[in-house]
N, C-alpha and C positions, 0 to 999 in steps of 0.2 A: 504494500500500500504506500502511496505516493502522498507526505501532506506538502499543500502548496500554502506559504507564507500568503495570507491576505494582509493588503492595507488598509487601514481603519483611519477617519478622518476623526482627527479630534478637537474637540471644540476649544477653542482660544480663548481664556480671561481676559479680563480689561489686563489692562498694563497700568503703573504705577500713575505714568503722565494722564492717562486717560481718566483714572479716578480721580486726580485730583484735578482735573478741567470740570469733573462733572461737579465735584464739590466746589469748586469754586462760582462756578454757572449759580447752582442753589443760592450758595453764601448771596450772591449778585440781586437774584430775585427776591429772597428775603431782604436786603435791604431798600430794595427798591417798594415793597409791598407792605413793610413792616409802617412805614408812617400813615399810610390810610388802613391800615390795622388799627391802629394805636388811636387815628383821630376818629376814626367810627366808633370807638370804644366808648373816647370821652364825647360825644355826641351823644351816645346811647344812654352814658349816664347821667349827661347835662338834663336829656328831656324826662330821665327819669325823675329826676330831683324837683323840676319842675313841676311838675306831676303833684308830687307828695306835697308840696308846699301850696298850689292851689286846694290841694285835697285840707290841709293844716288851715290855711285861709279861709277856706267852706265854714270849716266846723266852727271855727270862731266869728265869722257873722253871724252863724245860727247861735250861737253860745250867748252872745252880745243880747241879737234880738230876743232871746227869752225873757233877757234881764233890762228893756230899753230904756225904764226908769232912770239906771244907775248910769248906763253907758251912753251918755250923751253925747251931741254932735257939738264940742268943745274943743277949739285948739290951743285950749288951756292945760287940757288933760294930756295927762300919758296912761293907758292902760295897761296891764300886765296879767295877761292868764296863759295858766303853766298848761305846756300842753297836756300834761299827767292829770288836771282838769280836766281836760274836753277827752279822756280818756272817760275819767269817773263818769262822767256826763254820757257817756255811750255814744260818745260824738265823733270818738275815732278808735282805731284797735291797733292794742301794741304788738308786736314792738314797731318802732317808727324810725327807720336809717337813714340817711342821705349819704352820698359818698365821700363829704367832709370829713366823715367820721366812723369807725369801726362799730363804734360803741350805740345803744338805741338811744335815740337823742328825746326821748318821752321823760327821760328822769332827770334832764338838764337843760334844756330848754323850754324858754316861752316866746309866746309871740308879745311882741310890743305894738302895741295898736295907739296913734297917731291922729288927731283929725284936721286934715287940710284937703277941704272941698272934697269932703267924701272919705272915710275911714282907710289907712294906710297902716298895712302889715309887715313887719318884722320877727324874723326868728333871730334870740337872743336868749344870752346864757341867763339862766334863773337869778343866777345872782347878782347878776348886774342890772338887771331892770327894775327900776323905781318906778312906783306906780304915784301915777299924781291925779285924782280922782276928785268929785265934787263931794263937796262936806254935805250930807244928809245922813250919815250916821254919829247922831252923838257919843260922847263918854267911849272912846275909841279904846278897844283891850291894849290893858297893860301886861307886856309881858313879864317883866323884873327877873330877865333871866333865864324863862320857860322856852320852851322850844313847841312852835305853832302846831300845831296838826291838822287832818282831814280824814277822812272814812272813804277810801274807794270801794264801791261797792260791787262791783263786778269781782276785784279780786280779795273781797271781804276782811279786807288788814286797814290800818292804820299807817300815814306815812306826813315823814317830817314836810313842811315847805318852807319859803323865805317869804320872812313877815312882810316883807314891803309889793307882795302879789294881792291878790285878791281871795287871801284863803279866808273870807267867812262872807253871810249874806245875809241877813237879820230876816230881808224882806222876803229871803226863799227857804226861811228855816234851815240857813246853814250855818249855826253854831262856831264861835271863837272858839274852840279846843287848845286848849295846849299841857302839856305834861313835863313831868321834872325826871329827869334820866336820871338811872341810878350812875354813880359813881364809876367813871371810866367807861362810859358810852357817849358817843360822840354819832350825830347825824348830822346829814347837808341835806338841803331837800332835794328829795325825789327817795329818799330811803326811806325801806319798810322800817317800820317799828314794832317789835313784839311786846305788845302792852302785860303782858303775864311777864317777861322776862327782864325788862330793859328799864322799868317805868318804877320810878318811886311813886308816882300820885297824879292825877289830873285832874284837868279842872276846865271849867265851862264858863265863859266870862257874859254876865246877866249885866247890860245897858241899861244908863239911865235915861230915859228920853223925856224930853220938855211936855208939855199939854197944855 
């Protein structure tokens, strides 16, 4: 028996030069495609942000309008409602992000509400916004030290705010709260408080009003 050598055709890999032309080609098109990557990105999250802040702006005209008495058309005033309110209020659902920030911005900011020809909104850290409001609540609670509080009722806790917001409403039966922390408890607003745990005493501050 006779074996005859066959030839076999075999297939050729790229070569060194060749991989790296290909890699580099890539490298070429990723940078060329990477800045309308990156700018559709921040598009996408600009209109998100958007978004959430007319959605934050909603809640708080409706929040306003329940209350029209207090929130008058004044460009005397500065308003201040946290948006951790118009939460309590079932006026918006946490958590609430913008891409300023990692963190939900429901436990530290509010809007600052504004009036010139027509009410003007702001989102603003909690504890920078002074509220400058019209005097129709006499004998204004005195803290002496206490730390404010409020009742969110959807997530059924107690949580600290900053006094100079809008935390109480005589005329919607919403109660001056505030309580005295035990010894090495410390809150900022937007923290829960565990009133079994945390809370030496509280107390409900009863106005005096003229007649």
């Amino acid at each position: 028996m006779i074996y005859i050598k066959r030839k076999t055709k075999l297939n050729r890999g790229f070569t060194l030069v060749e991989l790296l032309g290909v890699i580099i080609i890539l490298s070429l098109l990723l940078l060329i495609s990477l800045p309308s990557i990156l700018n559709s990105v921040k598009r996408s999250s600009a209109k998100t942000d958007e978004l959430t802040k007319e959605l934050i702006y909603n809640a708080t005209d409706l929040y306003m309008k329940n209350d029209s008495d207090y929130y008058v058309e004044d460009d005397e005033y500065v308003y201040c409602i946290p948006i951790v309110d118009l939460i309590a209020e079932n006026l918006l659902k946490s958590p609430i992000n913008l891409s300023e920030s990692d963190d939900d911005i429901s436990q530290t900011k509010s809007v600052e509400v504004k009036y010139n020809n027509g009410f003007v909104y702001k989102i603003v850290d909690t504890e920078s916004c002074n509220a400058v409001g019209p005097d129709i609540e006499p004998n204004p609670p005195e803290l002496m030290g206490m730390t404010p509080v409020r009742y969110d009722e959807s997530k059924k806790s107690w949580y600290a705010v900053n006094p100079n917001s809008d935390w109480y409403n005589y005329r919607k039966q919403e109660w001056a709260n505030a309580v005295i922390l035990k010894d090495g408890v410390t809150k900022k607003a937007g923290d829960t408080i565990d009133i079994e745990k945390e809370v030496q005493a509280m107390f409900v501050w009863i106005p005096r009003f003229a007649y």
